[in-house]
C-alpha positions as CSV (number, residue, x, y, z in Angstrom):
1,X,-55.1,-51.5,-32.9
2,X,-57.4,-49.2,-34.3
3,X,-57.5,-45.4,-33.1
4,X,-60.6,-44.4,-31.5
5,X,-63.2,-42.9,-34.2
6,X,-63.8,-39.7,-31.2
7,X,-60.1,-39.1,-31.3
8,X,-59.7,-38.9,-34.5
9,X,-62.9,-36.8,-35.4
10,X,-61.2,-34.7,-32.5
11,X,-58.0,-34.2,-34.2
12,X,-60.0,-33.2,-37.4
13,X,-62.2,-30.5,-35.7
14,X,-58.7,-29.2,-33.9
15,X,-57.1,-28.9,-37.5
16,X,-60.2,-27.0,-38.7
17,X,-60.3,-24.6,-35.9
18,X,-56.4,-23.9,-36.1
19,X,-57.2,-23.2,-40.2
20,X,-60.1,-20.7,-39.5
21,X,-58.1,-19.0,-37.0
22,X,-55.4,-18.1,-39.3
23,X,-57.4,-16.9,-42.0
24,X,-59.7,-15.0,-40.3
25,X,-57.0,-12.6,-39.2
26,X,-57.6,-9.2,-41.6
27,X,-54.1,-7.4,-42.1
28,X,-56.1,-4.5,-43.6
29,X,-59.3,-3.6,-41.5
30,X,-61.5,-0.9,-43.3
31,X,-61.3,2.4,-43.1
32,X,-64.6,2.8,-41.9
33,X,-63.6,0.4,-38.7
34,X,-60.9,2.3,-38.2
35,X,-62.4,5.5,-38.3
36,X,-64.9,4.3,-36.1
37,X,-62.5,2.9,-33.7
38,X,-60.3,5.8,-33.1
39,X,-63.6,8.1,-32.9
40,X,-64.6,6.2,-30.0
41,X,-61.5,6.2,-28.3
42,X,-61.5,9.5,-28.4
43,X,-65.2,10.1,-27.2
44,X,-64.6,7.2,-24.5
45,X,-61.9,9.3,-23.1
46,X,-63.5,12.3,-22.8
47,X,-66.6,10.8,-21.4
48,X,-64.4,9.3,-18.9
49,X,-62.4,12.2,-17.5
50,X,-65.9,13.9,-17.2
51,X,-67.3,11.3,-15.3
52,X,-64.6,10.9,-13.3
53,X,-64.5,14.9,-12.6
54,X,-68.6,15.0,-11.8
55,X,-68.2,12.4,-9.6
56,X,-65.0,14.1,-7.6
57,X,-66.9,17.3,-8.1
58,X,-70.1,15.8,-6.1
59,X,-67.8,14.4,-3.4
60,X,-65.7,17.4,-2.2
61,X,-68.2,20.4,-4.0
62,X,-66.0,22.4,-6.1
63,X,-68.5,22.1,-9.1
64,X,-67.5,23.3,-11.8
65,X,-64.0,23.0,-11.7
66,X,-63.3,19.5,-11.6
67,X,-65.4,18.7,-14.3
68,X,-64.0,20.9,-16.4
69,X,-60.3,20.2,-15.1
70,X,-60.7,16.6,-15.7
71,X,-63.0,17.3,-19.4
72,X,-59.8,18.7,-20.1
73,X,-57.6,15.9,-19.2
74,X,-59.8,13.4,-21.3
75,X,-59.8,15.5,-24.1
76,X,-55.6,15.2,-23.8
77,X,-55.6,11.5,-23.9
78,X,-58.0,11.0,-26.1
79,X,-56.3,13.1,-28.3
80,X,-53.1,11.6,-27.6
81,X,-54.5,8.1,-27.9
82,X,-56.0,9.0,-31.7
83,X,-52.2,9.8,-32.4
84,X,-50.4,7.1,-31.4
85,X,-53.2,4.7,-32.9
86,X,-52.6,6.5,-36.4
87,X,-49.1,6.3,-36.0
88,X,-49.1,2.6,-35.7
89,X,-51.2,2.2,-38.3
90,X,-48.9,4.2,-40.3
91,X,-45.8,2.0,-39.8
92,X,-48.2,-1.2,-40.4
């Protein structure tokens, strides 16, 4: 008994897909990527911590001190983030 022609053009497109997957994988990413990666995690982080510190600032109305408190806090992880990212990379 034949196999059904969709079944098999199924297992073919399956196959193809599991090929590109594999290859598509970069071990090395660029150094431009990178540097624009770790960049933004670090600007994200202090973005976020300021945000989060306007915001808490607006609500109980101890402006400035929050923000700056919590400028502080996102410059720390960010910081801290951009290290541990650099480390990995370095045992890569």
């Amino acid at each position: 008994m034949p196999k059904d022609p969709f079944k098999t053009r199924l297992e073919i497109a399956k196959k193809r897909i599991s090929k590109k997957g594999t290859n598509d994988k970069n071990p090395n990413p660029s150094p431009i990527g990178t540097a624009f990666k770790l960049s933004t995690e670090l600007v994200s982080a202090v973005a976020v911590g300021t945000i989060i510190g306007f915001i808490l600032d607006k609500t109980f109305g101890t402006k400035p001190w929050l923000i700056l408190i919590f400028f502080f806090v996102g410059v720390i992880a960010g910081i801290t983030n951009v290290i541990r990212n650099a480390k990995n990379m370095q045992n890569k």
